[in-house]
VODREN-303282 format. One record per residue (C-alpha): x, y, z; residue number from 0. Coordinates in steps of 0.5 Angstrom, whole numbers. Layout:
N
SITE    east   north      up   num
SITE       X       Y       Z   NUM
...
***
This chain:
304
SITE    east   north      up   num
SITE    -121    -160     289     0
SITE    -115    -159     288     1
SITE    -115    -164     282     2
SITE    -120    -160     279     3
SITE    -116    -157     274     4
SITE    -111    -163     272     5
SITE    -118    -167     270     6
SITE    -119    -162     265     7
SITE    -112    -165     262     8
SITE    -108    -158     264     9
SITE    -101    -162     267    10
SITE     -97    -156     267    11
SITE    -101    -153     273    12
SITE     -97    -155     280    13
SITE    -100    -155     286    14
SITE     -97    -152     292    15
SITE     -98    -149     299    16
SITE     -93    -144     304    17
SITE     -93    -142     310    18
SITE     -94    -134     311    19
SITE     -96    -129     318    20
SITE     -99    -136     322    21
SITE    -103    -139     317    22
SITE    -102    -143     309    23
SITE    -104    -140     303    24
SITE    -105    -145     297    25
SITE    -104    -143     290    26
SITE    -102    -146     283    27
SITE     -95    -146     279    28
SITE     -95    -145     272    29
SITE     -89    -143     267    30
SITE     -83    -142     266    31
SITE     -78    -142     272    32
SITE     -74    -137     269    33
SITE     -80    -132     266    34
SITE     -81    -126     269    35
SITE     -87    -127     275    36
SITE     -94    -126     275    37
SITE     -98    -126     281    38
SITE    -106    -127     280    39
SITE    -110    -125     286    40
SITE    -119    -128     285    41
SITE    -125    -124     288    42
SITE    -130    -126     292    43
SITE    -133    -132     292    44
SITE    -128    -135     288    45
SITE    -121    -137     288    46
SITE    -115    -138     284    47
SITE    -120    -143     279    48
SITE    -123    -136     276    49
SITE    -117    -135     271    50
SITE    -116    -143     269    51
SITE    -117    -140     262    52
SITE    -112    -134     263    53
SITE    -108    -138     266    54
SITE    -105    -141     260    55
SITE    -104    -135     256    56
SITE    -101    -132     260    57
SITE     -95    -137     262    58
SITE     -93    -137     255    59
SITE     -89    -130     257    60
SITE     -89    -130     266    61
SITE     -89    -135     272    62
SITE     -95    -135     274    63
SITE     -97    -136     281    64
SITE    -105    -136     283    65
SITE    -106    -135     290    66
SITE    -112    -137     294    67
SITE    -113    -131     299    68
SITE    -114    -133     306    69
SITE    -121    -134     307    70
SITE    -122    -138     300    71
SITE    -121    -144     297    72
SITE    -115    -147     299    73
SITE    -112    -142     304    74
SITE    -114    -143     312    75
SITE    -119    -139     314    76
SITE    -117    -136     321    77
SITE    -124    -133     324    78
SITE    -123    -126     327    79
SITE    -124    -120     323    80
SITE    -118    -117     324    81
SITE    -115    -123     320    82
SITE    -118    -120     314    83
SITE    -115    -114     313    84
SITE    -112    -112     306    85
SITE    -105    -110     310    86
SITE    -105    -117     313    87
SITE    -108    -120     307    88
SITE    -103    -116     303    89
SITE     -98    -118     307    90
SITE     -99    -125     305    91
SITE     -97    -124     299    92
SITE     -90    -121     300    93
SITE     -88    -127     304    94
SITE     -90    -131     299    95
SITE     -86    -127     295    96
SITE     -80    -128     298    97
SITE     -82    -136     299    98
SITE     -80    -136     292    99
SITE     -75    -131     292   100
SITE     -79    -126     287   101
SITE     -76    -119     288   102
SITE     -82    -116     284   103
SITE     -87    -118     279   104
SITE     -92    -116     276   105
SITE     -99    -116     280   106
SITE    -106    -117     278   107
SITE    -112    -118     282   108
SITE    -120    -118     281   109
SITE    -125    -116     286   110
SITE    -123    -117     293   111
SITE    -116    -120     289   112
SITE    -115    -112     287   113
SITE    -115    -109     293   114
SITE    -110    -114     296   115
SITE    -106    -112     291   116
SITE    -107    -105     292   117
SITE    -105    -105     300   118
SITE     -99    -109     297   119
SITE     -97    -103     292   120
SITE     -98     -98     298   121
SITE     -94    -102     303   122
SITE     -88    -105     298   123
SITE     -88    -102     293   124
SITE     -80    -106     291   125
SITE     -85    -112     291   126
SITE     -90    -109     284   127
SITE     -87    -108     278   128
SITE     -93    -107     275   129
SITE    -101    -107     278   130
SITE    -107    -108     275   131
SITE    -114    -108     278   132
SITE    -121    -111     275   133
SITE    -128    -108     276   134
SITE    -126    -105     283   135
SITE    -127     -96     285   136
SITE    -122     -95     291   137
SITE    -126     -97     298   138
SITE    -126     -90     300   139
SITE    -131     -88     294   140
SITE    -135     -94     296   141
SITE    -137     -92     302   142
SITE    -136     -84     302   143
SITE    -137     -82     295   144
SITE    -144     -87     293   145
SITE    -151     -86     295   146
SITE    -156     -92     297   147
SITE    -159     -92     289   148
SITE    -152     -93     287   149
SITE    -150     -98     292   150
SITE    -156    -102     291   151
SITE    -155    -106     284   152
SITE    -147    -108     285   153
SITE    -146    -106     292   154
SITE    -150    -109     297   155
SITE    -146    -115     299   156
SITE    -141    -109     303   157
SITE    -147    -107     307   158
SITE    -149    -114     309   159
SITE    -144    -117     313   160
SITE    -144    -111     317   161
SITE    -150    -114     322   162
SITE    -146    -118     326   163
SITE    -148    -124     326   164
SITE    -155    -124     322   165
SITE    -152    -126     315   166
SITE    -149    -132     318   167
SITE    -156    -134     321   168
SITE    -158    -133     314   169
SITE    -154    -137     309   170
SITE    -153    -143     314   171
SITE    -157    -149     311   172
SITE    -157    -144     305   173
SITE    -151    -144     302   174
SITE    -152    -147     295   175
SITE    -158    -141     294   176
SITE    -153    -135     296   177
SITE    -148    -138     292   178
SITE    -152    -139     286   179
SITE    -154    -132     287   180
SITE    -148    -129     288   181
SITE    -145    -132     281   182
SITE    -152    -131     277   183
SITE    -150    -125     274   184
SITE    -153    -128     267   185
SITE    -154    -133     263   186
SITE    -149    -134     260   187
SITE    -144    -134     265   188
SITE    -148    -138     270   189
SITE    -148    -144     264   190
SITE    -141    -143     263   191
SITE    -139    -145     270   192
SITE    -144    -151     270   193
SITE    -142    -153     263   194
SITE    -134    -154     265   195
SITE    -135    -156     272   196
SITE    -133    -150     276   197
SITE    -138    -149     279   198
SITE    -138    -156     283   199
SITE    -131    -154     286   200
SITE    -134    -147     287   201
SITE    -140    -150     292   202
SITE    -135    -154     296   203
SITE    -130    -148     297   204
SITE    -136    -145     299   205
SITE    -139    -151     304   206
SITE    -133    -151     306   207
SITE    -132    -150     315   208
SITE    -130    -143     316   209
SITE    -130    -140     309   210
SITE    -137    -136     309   211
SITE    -136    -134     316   212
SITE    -128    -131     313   213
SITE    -132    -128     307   214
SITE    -136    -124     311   215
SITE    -130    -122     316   216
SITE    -127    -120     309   217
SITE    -131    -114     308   218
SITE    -132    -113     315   219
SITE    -125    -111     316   220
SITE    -126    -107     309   221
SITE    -131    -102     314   222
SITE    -128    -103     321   223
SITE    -120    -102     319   224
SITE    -119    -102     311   225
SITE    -123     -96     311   226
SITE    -120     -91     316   227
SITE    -113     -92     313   228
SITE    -115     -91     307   229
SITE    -118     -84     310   230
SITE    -112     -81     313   231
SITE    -108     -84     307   232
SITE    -113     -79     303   233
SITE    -112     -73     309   234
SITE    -105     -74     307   235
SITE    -105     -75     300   236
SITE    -103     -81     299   237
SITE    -101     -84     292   238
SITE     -98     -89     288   239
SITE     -93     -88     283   240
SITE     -93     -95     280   241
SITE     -96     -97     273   242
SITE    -102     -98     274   243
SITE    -108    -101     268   244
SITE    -116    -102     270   245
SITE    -120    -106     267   246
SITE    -127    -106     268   247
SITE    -133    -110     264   248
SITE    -138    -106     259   249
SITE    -144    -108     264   250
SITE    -139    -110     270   251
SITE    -140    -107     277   252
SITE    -137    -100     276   253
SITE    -138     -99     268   254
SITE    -143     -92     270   255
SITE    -137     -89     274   256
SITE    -132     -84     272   257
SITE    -127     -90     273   258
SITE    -120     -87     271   259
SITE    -122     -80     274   260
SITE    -124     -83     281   261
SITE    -118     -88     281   262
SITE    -113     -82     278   263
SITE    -114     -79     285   264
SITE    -109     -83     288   265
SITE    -106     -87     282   266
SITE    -104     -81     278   267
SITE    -101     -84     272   268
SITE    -106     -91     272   269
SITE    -109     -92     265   270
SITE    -116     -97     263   271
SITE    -119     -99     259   272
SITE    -126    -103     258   273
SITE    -128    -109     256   274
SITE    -134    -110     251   275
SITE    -139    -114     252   276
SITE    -137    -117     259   277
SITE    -139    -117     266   278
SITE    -136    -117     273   279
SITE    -132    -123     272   280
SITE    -127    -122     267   281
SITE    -122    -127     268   282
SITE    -127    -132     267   283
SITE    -132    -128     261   284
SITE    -127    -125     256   285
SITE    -121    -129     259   286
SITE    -116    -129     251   287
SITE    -118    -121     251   288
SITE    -117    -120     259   289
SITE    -110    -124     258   290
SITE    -108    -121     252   291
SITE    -109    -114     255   292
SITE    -104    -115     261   293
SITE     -99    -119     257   294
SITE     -99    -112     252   295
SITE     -98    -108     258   296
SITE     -93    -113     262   297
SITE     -89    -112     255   298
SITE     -90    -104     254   299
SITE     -94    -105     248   300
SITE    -101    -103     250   301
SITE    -104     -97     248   302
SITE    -110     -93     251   303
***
């Protein structure tokens, strides 16, 4: 798998693995040394494959490091629910950092990716110059603040590894069809995956030993650990004073929320901006655009 990206004739992209907190996290390299730092962080059920086409955009003006968090692609995929919580998965991230000696960088997380990187920020706020986060609402809202018909389009697979147990008694033998389902969100972007290969790598992440059981275990420790946290972090007011940008599609999964209202609670002075004719995946549907986006915002020229 890992020689997916060099077949598509990308040399500049450097494979790599670190020791972090008892477990090796894969990633890839690409850009200049000396460049200031980007960090990307992948979604759920993907891995640092979703920004092949932001990649080499954003090299140009950063290093770019595309992790493959605990649980996916590359990464180990230890099996206890506590292994997945976004302190520990954040926490990953800062060892990386301090593996190639970044003293802070620029953060960009998608989906599960964005709440990895928003656990960083909270917890070391020296290590994020900036932050940005794609498609997501704070866990809080998801779970305290959305009704069932709300939760039900976009949010059903956070309800559905809550039954211990059954999810994994289901997918089994099934993979292929849950991934397919998952990843289906409209022709085009289905096609998309078919037709540059992606989608193989992406099913034989999936069928690898472990990954389904870590996945399911990612949003579980959302429910069980992350949630209480981030409900007496909200009792205390606890907020982020870093610069924050969210960006989110036109018919992505939080396009019919007051998005910067909600996130303006904790992250008083985050701004956004949709992304017309998108989807969820972002990095993979509008990727010029989403890479152009976050270079204009690293460099202070964006404007909302």
């Amino acid at each position: 798998m890992n020689d997916f990206y060099h077949s598509h004739g990308d040399e500049d992209v450097k494979h790599g693995y670190v020791n972090v907190n008892g477990i090796q996290l894969h990633y890839v390299t690409s850009g200049e040394n000396d460049a200031p730092v980007c960090i990307l962080l992948h979604g759920f059920p993907q891995n640092w494959l979703s920004w092949r086409y932001v990649i080499p955009k954003i090299r140009r003006t950063h290093k770019v490091i595309a992790v493959d968090l605990r649980g996916y692609g590359g990464s180990d995929k230890p099996n206890d629910i506590k292994d997945y919580e976004k302190k520990m998965m954040a926490s990953d991230i800062k060892e990386l950092l301090h593996h190639f000696r970044v003293k802070s960088a620029l953060i960009v997380g998608h989906d599960r990716g964005a709440r990895v990187a928003r656990r960083l920020a909270l917890d070391y706020p020296d290590l994020v110059d900036r932050l940005v986060l794609m498609d997501i609402m704070p866990t809080e809202y998801i779970y305290d603040s959305l009704s069932i018909s709300e939760a039900s389009d976009n949010y059903w697979q956070w309800v559905f590894p809550l039954a211990h147990g059954l999810p994994e008694a289901l997918i089994k033998g099934k993979e292929e069809d849950y991934l397919t389902f998952l990843l289906h969100q409209g022709k085009d972007f289905f096609d998309l995956l078919k037709s540059d290969g992606s989608w193989e790598h992406y099913l034989a992440s999936w069928q690898q030993p472990g990954a389904i059981l870590a996945a399911l275990n990612d949003y579980r420790a959302s429910y069980h650990i992350d949630l209480p946290r981030y409900r007496a972090e909200a009792n205390k007011h606890v907020t982020l004073n870093i610069n924050t940008l969210l960006l989110w599609g036109e018919q992505g999964n939080v396009a019919h929320f007051p998005v910067l209202d909600v996130w303006r609670r904790t992250i008083p002075n985050a701004i956004g901006r949709e992304i017309k004719g998108c989807g969820h995946y972002l990095p993979e549907e509008k990727p010029k655009e989403v890479a152009q986006t976050i270079i204009d915002f690293s460099q202070n020229t964006l404007t909302s």
